[in-house]
C-alpha positions in Angstrom: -154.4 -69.6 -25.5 -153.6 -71.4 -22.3 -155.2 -72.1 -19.2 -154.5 -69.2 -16.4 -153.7 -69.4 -13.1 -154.9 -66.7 -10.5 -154.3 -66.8 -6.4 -154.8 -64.3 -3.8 -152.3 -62.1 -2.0 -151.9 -63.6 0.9 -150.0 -66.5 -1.1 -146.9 -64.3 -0.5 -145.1 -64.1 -4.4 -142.9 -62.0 -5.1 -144.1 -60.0 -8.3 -141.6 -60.5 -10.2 -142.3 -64.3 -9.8 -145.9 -64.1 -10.6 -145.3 -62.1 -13.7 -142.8 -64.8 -15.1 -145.3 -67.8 -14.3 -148.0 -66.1 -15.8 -150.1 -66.0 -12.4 -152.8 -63.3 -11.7 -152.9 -62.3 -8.2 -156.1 -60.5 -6.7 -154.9 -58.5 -3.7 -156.7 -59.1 0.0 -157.7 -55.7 1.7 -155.8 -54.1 4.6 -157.6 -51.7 6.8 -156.5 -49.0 8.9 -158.9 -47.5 10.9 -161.3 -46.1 8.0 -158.7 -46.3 4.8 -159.0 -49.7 3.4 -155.4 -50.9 1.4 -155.4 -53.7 -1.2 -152.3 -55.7 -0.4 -150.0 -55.7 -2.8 -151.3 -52.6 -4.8 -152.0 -49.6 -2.2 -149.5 -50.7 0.2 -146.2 -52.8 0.2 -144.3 -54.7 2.7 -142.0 -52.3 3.8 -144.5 -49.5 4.3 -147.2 -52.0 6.2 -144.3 -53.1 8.4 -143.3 -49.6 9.8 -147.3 -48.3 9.9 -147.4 -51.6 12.1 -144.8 -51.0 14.7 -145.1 -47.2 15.3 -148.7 -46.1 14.0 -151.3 -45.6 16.4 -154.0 -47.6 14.8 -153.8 -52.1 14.3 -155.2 -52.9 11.2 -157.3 -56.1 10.6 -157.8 -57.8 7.1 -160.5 -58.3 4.7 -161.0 -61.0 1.7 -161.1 -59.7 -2.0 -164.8 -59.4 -3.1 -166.5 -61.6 -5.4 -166.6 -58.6 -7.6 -162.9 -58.7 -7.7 -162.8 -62.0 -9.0 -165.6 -61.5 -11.6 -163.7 -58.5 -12.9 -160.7 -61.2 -13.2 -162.5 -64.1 -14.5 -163.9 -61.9 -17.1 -160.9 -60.8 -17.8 -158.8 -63.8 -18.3 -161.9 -65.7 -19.8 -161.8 -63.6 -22.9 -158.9 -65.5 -24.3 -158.5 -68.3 -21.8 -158.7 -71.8 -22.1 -159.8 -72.0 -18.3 -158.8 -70.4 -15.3 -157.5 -72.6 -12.1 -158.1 -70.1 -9.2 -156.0 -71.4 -6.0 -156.7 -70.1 -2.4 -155.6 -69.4 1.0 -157.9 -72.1 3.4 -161.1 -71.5 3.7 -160.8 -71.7 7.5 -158.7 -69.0 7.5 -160.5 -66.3 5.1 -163.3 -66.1 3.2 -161.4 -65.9 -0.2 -162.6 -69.3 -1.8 -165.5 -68.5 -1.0 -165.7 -65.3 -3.1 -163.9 -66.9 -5.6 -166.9 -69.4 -5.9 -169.2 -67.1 -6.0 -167.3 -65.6 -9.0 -167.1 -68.7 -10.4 -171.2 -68.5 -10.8 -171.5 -64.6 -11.7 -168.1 -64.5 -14.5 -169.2 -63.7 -18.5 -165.9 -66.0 -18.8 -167.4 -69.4 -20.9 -164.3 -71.3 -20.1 -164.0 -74.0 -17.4 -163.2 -72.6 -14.3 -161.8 -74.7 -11.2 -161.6 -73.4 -7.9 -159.2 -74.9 -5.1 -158.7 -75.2 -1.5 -155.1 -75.2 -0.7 -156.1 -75.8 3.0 -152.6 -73.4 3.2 -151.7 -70.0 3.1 -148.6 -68.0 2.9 -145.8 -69.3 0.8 -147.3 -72.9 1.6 -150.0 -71.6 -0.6 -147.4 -69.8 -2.9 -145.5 -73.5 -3.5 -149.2 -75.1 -4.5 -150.2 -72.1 -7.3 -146.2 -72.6 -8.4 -147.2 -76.6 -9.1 -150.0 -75.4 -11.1 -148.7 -72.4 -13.1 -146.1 -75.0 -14.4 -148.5 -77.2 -15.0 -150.6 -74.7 -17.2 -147.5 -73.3 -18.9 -146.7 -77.2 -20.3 -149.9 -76.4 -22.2 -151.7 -79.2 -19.4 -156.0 -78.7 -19.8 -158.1 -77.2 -17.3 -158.7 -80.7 -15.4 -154.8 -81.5 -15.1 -153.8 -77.8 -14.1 -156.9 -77.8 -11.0 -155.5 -81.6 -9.9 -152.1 -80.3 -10.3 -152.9 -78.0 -7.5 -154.8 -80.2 -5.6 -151.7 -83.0 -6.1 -149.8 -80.3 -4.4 -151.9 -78.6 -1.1 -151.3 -81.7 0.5 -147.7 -81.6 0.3 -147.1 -78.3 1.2 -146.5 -77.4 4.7 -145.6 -74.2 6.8 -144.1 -73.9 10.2 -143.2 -70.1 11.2 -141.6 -68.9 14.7 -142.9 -66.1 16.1 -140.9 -63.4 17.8 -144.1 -61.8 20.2 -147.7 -63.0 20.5 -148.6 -59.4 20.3 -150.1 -59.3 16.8 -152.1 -63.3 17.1 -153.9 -61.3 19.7 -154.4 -58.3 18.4 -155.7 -59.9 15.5 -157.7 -62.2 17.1 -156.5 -65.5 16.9 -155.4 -66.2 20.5 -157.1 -64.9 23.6 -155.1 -62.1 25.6 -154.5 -64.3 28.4 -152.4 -67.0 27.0 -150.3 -63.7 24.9 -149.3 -62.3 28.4 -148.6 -65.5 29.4 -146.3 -66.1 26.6 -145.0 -63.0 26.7 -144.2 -63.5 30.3 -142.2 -66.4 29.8 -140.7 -65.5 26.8 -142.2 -68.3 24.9 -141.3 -68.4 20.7 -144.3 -70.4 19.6 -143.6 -72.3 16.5 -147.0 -72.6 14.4 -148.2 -74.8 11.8 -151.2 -74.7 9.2 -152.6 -78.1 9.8 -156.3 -78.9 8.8 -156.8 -75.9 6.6 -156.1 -74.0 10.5 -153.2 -72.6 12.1 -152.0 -74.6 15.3 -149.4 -75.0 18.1 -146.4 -77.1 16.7 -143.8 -76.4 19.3 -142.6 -74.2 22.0 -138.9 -72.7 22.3 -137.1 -70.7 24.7 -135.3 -68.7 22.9 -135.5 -67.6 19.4 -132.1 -69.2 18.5 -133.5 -73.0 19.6 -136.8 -72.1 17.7 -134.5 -71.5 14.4 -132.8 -75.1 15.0 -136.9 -76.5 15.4 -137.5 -74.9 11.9 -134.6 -76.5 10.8 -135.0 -80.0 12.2 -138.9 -80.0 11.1 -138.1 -79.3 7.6 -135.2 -82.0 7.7 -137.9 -84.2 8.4 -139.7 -83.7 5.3 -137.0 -84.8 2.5 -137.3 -85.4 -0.3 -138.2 -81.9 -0.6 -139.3 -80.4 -4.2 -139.4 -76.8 -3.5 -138.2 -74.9 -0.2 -138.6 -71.2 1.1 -137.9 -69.3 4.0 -140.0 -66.7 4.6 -139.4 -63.2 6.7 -141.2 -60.2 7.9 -138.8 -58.4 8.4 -135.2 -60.0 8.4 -134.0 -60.5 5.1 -130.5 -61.1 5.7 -131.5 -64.0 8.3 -133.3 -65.5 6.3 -131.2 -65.6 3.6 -128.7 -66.8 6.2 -131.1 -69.7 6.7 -131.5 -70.6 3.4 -128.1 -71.1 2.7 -127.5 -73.5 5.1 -130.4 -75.6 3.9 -129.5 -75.8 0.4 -129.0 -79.6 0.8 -132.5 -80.0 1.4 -133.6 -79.6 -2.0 -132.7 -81.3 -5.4 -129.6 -80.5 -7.4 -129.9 -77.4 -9.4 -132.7 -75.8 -7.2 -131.9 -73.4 -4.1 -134.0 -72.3 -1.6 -135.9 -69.2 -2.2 -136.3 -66.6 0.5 -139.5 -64.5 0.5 -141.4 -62.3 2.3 -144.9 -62.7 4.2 -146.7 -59.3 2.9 -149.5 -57.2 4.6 -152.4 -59.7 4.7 -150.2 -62.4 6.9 -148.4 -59.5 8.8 -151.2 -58.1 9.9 -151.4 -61.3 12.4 -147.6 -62.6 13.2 -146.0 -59.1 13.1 -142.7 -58.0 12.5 -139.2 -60.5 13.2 -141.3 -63.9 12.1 -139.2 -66.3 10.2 -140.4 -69.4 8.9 -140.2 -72.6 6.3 -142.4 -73.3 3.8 -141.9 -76.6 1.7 -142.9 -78.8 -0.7 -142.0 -82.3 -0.3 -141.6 -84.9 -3.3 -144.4 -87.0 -4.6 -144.8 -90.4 -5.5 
């Protein structure tokens, strides 16, 4: 038995990755119209992306249920040492907070620890990384949790955005300022700061907002972990990736992977970004 690690979708890992760590994932919900999606499971990137650009209807979002924890936690607790359950910010979605509440209702009788990354998207994916290796050097409950905690602090996200279209579809800037933008053909360069998503920089054009990515993350080595993250650009990223490969420590590479459903929903399609984790004490 071993202490498990569980996340939530919007954490961004690829499947495959998951599997190999031993990390559950519990899928956030995408809506269109009246049919209701869990990321992940019902729909994939690829699909979401083209539904997003051509269909008629903008979907919004919705946290898993407590339910869907409890039916986790059970789960898992049945041959579990205890469960570490890391999450997107609680300013952004009300995740953490269902996971709490699973926390309370769970026939699991192990310790369970639930975190705050204060991140989300691959930033979150790079904290629930730190503690499924934690877990799977056989660390205790305690030391798995503070693992992730160690982490959250460390991992950052910056992302360029190709249209304001989707933050204001979705809500998270007023329709004014995404006119604006769009007017002047602004790339805004966002940042999850504060457990919240703010305005890091501006760039003209979306080639000077690729050097911004570049020179912010220079800024954070030593680096322990780096990603570049897509919608829907694979071979840029990749691209991108290669050409920071000094950022990180001999014998790691950056990863490239892909913001799925829950974060598309609000950047949209043509986002790239950085997410990183730099080196600890």
């Amino acid at each position: 038995m071993a202490v498990k690690v569980v996340t939530d979708s919007t954490s961004d890992l690829a499947p495959d990755l998951a599997e190999s760590l031993g990390i559950t994932v519990v899928p956030c919900n995408v809506q269109f119209g009246t049919e209701s999606l869990k990321d992940g499971v019902d729909i994939l990137a690829d699909e979401f992306y083209e539904r997003l650009t051509v269909g008629p209807v903008h979907p919004t979002t919705s946290q898993p249920s407590p339910g869907d924890f409890v039916e986790v936690f059970d789960r898992l607790g049945e041959e579990a040492d205890g469960i570490v359950s890391v999450q997107v910010s609680a300013k952004l979605s009300g995740t953490y907070n269902s996971a709490i509440w699973a926390k309370e209702e769970t026939t699991a009788k192990c310790p369970i620890e639930v975190v705050d990354s204060a991140q989300a998207c691959l930033a979150l994916g790079l904290t629930v990384i730190a503690a499924a290796e934690a877990a799977n050097k056989g660390a205790d409950t305690e030391t798995v949790a503070k693992a992730a905690r160690n982490a959250a602090p460390r991992s950052q996200l910056f992302f360029l955005v190709n249209t304001l279209e989707y933050l204001q579809k979705g809500g998270r800037i007023g329709k004014a300022r995404a006119m604006l933008g769009t007017v002047l053909n602004i790339k805004p360069i966002l940042t999850v700061q504060g457990g919240e998503v703010h305005e890091l920089a501006k760039a003209r054009t979306f080639k000077k907002g690729i050097a911004k990515l570049k020179e912010v993350a220079e800024s954070y080595v030593p680096l322990e972990g780096l990603y570049v993250l897509h919608t829907t650009t694979p071979e840029l990223a990749q691209e991108i990736a290669d050409g920071l490969s000094d950022l990180v420590p001999d014998g790691k590479r950056p990863l490239v992977g892909r913001a799925g459903p829950t974060i598309g929903t609000y950047v949209g399609p043509g986002v790239l970004g950085i997410a990183l984790l730099s080196a600890g004490d």
